[in-house]
KENU-125642 format. One line per 3 residues: number of its first residue (from 1); their letters; for each residue x, y, z of C-alpha. Coordinates in steps of 0.1 Angstrom, whole numbers, plus 5000, padded with zeros to 4 digits. Layout:
<pts>
NUM> a> X:Y:Z ~ ... .
</pts>
This chain:
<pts>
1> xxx> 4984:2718:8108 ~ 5009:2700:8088 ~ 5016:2658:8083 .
4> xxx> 5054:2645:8075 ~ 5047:2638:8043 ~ 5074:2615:8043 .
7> xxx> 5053:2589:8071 ~ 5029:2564:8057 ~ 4993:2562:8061 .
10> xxx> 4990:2531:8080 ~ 4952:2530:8086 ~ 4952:2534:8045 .
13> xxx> 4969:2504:8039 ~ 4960:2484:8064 ~ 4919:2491:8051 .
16> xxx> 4930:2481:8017 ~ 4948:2449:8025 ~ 4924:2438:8045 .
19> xxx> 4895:2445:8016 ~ 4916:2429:7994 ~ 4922:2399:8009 .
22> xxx> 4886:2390:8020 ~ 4878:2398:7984 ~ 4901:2379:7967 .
25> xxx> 4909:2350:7991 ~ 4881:2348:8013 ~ 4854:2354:7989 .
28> xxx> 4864:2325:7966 ~ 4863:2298:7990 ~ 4823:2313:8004 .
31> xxx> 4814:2309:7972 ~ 4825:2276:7963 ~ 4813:2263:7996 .
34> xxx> 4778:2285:8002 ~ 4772:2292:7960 ~ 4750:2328:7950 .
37> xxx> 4721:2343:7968 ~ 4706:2370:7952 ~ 4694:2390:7980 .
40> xxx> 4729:2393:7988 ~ 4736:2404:7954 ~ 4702:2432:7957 .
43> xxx> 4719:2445:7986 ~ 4756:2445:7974 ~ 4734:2464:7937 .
46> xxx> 4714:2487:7962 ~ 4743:2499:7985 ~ 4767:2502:7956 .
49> xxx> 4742:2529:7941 ~ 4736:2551:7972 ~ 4772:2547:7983 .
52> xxx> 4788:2556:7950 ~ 4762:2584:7940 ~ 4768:2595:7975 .
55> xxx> 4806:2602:7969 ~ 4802:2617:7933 ~ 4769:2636:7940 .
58> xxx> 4782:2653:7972 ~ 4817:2648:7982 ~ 4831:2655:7944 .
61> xxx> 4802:2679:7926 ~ 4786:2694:7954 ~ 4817:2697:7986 .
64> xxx> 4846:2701:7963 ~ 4834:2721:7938 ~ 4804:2736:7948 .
67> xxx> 4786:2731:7916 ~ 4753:2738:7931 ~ 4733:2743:7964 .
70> xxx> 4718:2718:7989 ~ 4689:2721:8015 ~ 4705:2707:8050 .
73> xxx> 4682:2680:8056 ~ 4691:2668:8019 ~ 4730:2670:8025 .
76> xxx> 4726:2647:8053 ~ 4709:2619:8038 ~ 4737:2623:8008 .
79> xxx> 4768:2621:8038 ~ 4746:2598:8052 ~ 4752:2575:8020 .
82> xxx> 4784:2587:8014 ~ 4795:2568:8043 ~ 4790:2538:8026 .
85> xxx> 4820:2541:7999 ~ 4845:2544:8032 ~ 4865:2568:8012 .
88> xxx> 4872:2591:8046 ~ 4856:2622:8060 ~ 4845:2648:8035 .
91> xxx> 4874:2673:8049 ~ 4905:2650:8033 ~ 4884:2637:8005 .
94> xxx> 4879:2676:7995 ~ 4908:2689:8005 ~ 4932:2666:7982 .
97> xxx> 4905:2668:7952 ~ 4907:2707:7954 ~ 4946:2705:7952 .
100> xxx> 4942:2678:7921 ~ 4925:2705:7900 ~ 4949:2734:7916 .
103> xxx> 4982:2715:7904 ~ 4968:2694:7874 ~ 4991:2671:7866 .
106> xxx> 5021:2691:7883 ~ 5045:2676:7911 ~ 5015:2689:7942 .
109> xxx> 4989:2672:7923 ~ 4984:2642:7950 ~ 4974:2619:7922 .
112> xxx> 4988:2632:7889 ~ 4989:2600:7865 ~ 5028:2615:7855 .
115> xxx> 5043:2600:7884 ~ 5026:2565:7872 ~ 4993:2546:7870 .
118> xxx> 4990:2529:7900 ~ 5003:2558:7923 ~ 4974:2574:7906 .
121> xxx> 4954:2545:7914 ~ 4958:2535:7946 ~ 5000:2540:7965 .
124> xxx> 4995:2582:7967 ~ 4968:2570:7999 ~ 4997:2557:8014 .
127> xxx> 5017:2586:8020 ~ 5007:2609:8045 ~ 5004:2646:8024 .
130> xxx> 5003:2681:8035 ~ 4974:2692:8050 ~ 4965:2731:8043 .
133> xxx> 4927:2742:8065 ~ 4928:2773:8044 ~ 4919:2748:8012 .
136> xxx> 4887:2735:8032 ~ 4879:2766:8053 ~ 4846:2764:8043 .
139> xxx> 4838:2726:8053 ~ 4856:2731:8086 ~ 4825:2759:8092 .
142> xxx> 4799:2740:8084 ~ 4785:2721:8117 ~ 4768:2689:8099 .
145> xxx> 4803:2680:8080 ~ 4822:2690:8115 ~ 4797:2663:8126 .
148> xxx> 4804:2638:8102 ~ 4842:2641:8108 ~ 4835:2632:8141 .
151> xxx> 4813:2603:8142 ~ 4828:2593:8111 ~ 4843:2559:8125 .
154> xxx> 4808:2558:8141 ~ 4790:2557:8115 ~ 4804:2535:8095 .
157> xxx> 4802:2507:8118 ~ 4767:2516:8127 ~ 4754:2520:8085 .
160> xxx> 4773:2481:8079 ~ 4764:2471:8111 ~ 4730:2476:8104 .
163> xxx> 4731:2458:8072 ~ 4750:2427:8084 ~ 4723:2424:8108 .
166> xxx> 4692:2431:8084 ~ 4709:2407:8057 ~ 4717:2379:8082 .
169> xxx> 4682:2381:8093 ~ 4668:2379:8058 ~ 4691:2347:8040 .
172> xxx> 4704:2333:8076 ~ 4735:2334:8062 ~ 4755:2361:8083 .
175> xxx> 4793:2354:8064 ~ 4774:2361:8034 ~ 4760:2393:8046 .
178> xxx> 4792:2406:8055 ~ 4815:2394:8026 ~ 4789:2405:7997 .
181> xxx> 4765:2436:8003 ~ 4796:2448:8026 ~ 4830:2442:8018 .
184> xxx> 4825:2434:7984 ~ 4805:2468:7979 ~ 4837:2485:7996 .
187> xxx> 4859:2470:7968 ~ 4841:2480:7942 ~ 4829:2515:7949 .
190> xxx> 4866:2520:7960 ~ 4885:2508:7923 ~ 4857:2527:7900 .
193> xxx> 4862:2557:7921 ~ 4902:2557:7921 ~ 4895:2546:7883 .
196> xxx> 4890:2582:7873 ~ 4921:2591:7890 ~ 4941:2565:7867 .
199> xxx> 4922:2549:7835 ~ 4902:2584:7830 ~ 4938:2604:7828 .
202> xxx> 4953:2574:7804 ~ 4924:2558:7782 ~ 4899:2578:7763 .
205> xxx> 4892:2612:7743 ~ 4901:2649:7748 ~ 4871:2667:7730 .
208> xxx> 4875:2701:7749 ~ 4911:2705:7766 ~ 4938:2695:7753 .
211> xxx> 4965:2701:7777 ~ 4953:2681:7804 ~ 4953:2644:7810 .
214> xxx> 4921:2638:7816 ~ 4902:2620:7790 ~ 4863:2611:7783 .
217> xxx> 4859:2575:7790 ~ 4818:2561:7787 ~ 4828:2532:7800 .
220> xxx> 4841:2545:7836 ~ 4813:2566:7831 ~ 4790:2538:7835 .
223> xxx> 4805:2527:7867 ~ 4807:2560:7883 ~ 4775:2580:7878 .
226> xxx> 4789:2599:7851 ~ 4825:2606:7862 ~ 4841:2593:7826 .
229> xxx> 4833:2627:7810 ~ 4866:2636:7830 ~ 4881:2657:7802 .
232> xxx> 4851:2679:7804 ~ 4853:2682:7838 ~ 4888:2693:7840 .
235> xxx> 4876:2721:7813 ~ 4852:2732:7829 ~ 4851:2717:7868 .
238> xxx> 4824:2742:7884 ~ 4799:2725:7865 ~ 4772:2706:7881 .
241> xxx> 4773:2681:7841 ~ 4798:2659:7834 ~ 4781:2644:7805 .
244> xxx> 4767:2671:7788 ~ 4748:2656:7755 ~ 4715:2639:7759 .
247> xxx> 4731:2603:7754 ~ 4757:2608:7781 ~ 4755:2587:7807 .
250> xxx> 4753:2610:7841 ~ 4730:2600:7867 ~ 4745:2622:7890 .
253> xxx> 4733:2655:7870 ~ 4703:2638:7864 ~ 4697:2634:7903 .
256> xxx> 4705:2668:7907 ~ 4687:2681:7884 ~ 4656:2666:7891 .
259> xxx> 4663:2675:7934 ~ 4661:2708:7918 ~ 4627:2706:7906 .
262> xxx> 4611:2699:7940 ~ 4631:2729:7955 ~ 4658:2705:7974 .
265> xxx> 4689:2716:7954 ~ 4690:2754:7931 ~ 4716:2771:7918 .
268> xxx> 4727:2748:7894 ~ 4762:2761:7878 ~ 4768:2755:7843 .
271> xxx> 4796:2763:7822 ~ 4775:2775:7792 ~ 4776:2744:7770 .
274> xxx> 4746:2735:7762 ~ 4733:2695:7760 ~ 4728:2686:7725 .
</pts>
């Protein structure tokens, strides 16, 4: 099926604004007037981590680039997680991250830091973009991400629902709930992740391809369960590593590899470079 490519993404930016708003308007004035609770904070630290593992661990590593295999039950705790970065269904999230390495910095790439940093960033979202099922024939097969697609919407007012409630419960302090360990998560999870599409193709080193735009970065790495390592990964995407020395910073690969050991994840691709 095809999108006029031309027609804005509405539900895109209206998400965002709304984020960004309660974060930087709302969020101010709750804290002046209600101060810090740490539960809050354990459960904004907590949500963060599954949520943003979630999207590098299965939507980039394991659904886009198929870096290494997954028992069922495994992959749907991980979409189960994924859900709470609200970065979309795996179907679009795959589909434009499969044509990103496909047209690398070229005029198809949907978020090629040439046509600027915060189109890269954030604007490309707005546009609506060409969909092609051939690029995610694989996902469309596969029943439990079929289910996901579906309940999507579902499911993310279920997972937040669910924390509002336990987190009202627990301080008595329901705005709080909802502004910290919810929509403040949301912002966050959202700018590291689009920080790989922009600061990791502008700041940084190029220790393996030069040709690219993507660039190492430790400090994005931090944020994003290894993702700085970007210029390695545009060398050599099909691997499961993105950090690949022993001082790298890549919990994602370490969770991997470790799921591996107890038989819940095998066939682990690497690229041949060995971690020194």
């Amino acid at each position: 099926m095809s999108k006029n490519i031309n027609s804005y993404e509405y539900g895109n930016i209206f998400t965002v604004a709304i984020i960004h708003a309660l974060v930087l308007f709302a969020l101010p004035v709750y804290f002046y007037y209600r101060g810090v609770t740490l539960a809050l904070f354990i459960g904004l630290f907590i949500f963060y981590m599954l949520g943003g593992l979630g999207i590098t661990l299965l939507y980039h590593r394991y659904y886009s680039h198929k870096s290494f295999k997954m028992k069922k039950w495994t992959e749907g705790v991980f979409l189960l997680f994924v859900t709470l970065g609200l970065m979309g269904s795996s179907i679009s999230w795959t589909h434009d991250h499969r044509n990103h390495h496909a047209f690398e910095d070229g005029p198809r790439d949907p978020y090629s830091i040439k046509h600027g940093f915060m189109h890269a960033h954030l604007f490309w979202m707005f546009k609506k973009r060409e969909f092609d099922a051939k690029l995610v024939s694989d996902l469309l097969k596969n029943k439990l991400v079929m289910m996901h697609h579906k309940y999507y919407t579902h499911l993310v007012f279920i997972l937040n629902g669910a924390i509002l409630v336990a987190f009202g419960l627990l301080t008595g302090d329901y705005l709080g709930a909802f502004l910290i360990p919810i929509v403040l998560r949301i912002f966050l999870i959202h700018h590291c992740t689009w920080f790989i599409n922009s600061l990791a193709h502008t700041f940084g080193s190029k220790s393996h391809k030069d040709s690219t735009t993507a660039v190492d970065n430790f400090l994005i790495a931090l944020f994003t369960f290894g993702e700085g390592y970007h210029n390695y990964h545009h060398t050599y995407p099909l691997d499961y590593r993105n950090g690949i020395r022993w001082f790298h910073y890549d919990p994602a690969k370490w969770v991997i590899f470790m799921l591996s050991k107890v038989g819940l994840t095998w066939d682990l691709k690497r690229a041949g470079v060995s971690s020194e």
